[in-house]
N, C-alpha and C positions, 0 to 999 in steps of 0.2 A: 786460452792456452796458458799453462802454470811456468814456461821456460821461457826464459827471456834469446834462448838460442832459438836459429830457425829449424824448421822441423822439417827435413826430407822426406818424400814418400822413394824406396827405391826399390827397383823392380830387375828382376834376372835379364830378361832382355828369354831369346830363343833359348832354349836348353839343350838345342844339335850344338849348339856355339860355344865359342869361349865366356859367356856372359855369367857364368856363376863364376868362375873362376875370376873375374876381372873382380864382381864385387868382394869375391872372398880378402883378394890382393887390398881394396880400398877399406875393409875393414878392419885390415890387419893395423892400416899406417895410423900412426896416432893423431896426424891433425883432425882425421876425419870425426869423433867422436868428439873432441875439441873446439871442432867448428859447427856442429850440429847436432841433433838428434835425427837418431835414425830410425826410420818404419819400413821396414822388411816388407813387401809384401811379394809371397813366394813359398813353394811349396818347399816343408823345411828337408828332403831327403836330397832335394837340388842342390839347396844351399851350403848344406853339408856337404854333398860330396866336390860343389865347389872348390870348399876350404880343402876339402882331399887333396884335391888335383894340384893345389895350388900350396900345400905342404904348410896353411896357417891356420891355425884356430882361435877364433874370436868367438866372447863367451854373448849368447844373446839372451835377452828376456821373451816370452809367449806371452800376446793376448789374444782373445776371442774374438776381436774386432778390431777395426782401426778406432774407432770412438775410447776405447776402454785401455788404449795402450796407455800406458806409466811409464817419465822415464827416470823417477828421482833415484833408480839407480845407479845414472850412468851409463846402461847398456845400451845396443842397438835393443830395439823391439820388434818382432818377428811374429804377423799376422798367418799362420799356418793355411796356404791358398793352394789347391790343387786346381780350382772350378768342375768343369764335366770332365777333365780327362781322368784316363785308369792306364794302370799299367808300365811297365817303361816308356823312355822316348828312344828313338832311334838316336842315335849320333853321328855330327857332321854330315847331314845332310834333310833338306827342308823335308818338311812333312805336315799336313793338319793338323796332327794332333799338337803337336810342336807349338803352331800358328794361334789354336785356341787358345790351349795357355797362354799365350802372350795378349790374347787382346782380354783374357779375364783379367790378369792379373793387373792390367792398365786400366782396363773400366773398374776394378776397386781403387786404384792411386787416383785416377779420378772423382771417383764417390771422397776421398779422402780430403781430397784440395778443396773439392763443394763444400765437405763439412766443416772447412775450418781442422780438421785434424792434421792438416799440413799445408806447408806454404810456396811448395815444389815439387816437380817430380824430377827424379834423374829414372832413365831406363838404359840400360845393358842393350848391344846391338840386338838388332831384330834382323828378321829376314822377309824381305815382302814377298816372296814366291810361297812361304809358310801363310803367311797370312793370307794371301789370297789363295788358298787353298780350302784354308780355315773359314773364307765367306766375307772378308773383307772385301765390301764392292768398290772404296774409293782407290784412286792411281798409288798412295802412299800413307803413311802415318799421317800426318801433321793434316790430310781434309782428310783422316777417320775420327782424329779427337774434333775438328770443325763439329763435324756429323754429330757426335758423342756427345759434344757438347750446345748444341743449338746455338752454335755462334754464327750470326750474320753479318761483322767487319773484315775484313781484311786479312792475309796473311802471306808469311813466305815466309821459307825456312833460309835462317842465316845458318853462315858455317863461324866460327869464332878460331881464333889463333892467336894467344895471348893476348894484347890489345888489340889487334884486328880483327872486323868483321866484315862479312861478304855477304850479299844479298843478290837474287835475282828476278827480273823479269819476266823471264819463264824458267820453266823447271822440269818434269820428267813427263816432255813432251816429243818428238821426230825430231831431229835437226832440219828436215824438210820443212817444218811448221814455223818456225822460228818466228822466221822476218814478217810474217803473215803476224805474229803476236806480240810483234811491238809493238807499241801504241800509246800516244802523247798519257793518258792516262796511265798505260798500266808503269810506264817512266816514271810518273808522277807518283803512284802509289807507292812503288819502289823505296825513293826515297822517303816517303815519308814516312815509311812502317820502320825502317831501320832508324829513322832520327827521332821516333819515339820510342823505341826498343832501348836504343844506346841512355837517351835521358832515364828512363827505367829503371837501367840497369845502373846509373848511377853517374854516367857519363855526361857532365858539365854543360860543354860545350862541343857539339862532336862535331868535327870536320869528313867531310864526303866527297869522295869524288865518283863519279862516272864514268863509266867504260862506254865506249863505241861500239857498234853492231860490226863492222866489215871491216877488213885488212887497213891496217894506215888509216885510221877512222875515217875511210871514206875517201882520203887522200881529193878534200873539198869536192867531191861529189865523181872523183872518176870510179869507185868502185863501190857505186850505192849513196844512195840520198838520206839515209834514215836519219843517220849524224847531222845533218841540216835540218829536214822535214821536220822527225818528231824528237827525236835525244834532245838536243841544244833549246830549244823551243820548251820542252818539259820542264828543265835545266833552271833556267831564265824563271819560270813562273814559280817553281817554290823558291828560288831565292827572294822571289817579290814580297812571299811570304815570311821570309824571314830566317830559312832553313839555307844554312852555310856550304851548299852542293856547290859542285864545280865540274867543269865539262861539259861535253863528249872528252874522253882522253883514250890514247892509241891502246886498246888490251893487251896486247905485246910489253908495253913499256911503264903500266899506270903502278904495278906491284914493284919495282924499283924505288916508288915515291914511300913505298909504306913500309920500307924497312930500318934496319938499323936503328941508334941511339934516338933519333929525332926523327922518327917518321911523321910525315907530312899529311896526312889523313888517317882518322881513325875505323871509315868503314870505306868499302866501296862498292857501289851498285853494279854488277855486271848485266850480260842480256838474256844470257842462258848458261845452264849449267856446268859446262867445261869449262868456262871461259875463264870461271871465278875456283872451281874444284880443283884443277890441275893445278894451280900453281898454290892454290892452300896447301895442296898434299906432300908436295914437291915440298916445300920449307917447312915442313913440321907433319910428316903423317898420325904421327903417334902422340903428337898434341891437339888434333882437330878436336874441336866441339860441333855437335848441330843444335842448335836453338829452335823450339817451330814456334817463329815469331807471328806477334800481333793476337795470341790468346791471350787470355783475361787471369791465364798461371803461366808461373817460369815452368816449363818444361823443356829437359835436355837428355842429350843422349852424345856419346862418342860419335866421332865425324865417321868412322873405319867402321867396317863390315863384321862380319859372324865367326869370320877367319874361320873355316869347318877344316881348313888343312892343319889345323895345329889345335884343333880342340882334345882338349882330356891329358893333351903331352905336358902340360906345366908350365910353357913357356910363352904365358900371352903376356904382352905388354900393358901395365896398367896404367901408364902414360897420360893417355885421353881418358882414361876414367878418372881419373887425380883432376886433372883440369876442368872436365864437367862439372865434377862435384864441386869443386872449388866456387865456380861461377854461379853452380844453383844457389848456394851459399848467400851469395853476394848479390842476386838477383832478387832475392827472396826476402835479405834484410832491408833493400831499396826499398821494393813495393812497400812492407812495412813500414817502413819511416814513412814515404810518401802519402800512406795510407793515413797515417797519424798526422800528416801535415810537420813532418822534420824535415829540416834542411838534410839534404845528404853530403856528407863530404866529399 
């Protein structure tokens, strides 16, 4: 690669949604071209009428391929990607056709990151009810790139908020199933995808804490054993290893530790999905990031949904598309250093 900047792949997200318009907003703002190169990949009549909706026009270059994009002009560069679909999309509200699009235009940001023609992806929200329309057979995103990508390690999807990140245990599974999917490993796995996610991404020395499965973490075993059995026991063994985790600590109480001026941890492993969601959402919705941790590329995406009730009106928040980007950024210049054997600061 001829740029000593990292090189984004970035993708509309659904086109029922607000996702053309968010990218339109992020390519208006000027760090974004400042902090990166950009690669469009997206069909260009979306992209445009993003900018429409969103009353900004940023000028882009066209290549043939992701391989042959240039960017010594400056510009974003804009791969022209329809895949099989024809015709309009519907708006604000899923659909197939919708759905393909979206997994074409990521199985090329993926060809992109394979080739070396970039060194991250960000994508615009998606919609999984689109996609699994579309023929997506996995439960979510993050095991359709696993799939996509024949990767056989590890993974979960962190949520990020400024310096905090949140990982879980399980994830878009029954709350019935929960406690049945705890387990001294999957604990253990936990923490250890998010304390090599965090060094990754450039994070020193990362502090961790742990959340408890049940009310009062168990209030010492009156309401549930797990926090004894398998949490605290998980706990104990990767710090044997050398990974600075701490806990079980009460869910109710542990995001108190992680705020303000000097907060006291910088991720925290939850058990299951609300536990860690609600309260990210609650203190920054419109700053979330999603991570899908533990692949072999930075791939991110806005923590917040497709928002179909305010699509096309002009008024999407690009909040969390600023702070994705930002992170891809910064995620992307890591692996490279680390890649080249540099210290990272």
């Amino acid at each position: 690669m001829n740029s000593r900047k990292p090189r984004i792949a970035l993708v509309l997200g659904d086109p029922a949604g607000i996702g053309p318009e968010l990218v339109a907003r992020l390519l208006a703002d000027p760090a974004t071209l400042r902090a990166a190169d950009v690669l469009l990949i997206a069909d260009r009549a979306e992209l445009d009428r993003g900018m429409d909706i969103a009353g900004l026009r940023t000028e882009y270059a066209i290549a043939a391929s992701v391989s042959s994009a240039e960017f010594s002009q400056g510009l974003p560069v804009l791969v022209d990607y329809r895949g099989e679909t024809e015709g309009p999309f519907e708006r604000a509200v899923a659909t197939a056709k919708g759905g393909r699009y979206c997994l074409g235009t990521l199985s090329m940001a993926l060809d992109a990151v394979k080739r070396g023609a970039a060194d991250a992806i960000v994508f615009a929200p998606l919609n999984k009810h689109s996609l699994h329309e579309a023929g997506m057979r996995t439960s979510d995103e993050l095991h359709w790139f696993v799939e996509q990508l024949g990767f056989a390690g590890p993974v979960c999807e962190f949520n990020v908020l400024g310096g905090l990140w949140t990982s879980r245990v399980t994830s878009h599974i029954p709350h019935r199933d929960v406690a049945d999917q705890i387990t001294a490993e999957g604990v253990t796995r936990g923490i250890e995808l998010i304390h090599r996610e965090l060094l990754r991404s450039g994070v020193a020395n990362p502090r961790i804490a742990v959340c408890g499965l049940n009310p009062h973490n168990g209030d010492n075993g009156s309401f549930g054993r797990e926090e004894i059995d398998i949490i605290r026991p998980a706990v104990e063994a990767v710090r044997a290893q050398g990974i600075p985790a701490e806990g079980p600590f009460a869910a109710d109480t542990i995001f108190l530790k992680v705020q303000g001026e000097q907060p006291q941890y910088d991720a925290v492993v939850t058990m299951y999905h609300d536990q860690g969601q609600i309260a990210m959402k609650l203190m920054g919705f419109w700053r979330g990031i999603t991570v899908q941790g533990g692949l072999p590329y930075p791939i991110l995406t806005p923590a917040h949904g497709t928002a179909f009730d305010i699509t096309g009106q002009g008024m999407a928040n690009p909040g969390a598309m600023l702070q994705t980007f930002q992170l891809a950024c910064r995620m992307a210049l890591a692996r490279n250093a680390q890649e080249a054997g540099v210290a990272v600061a």
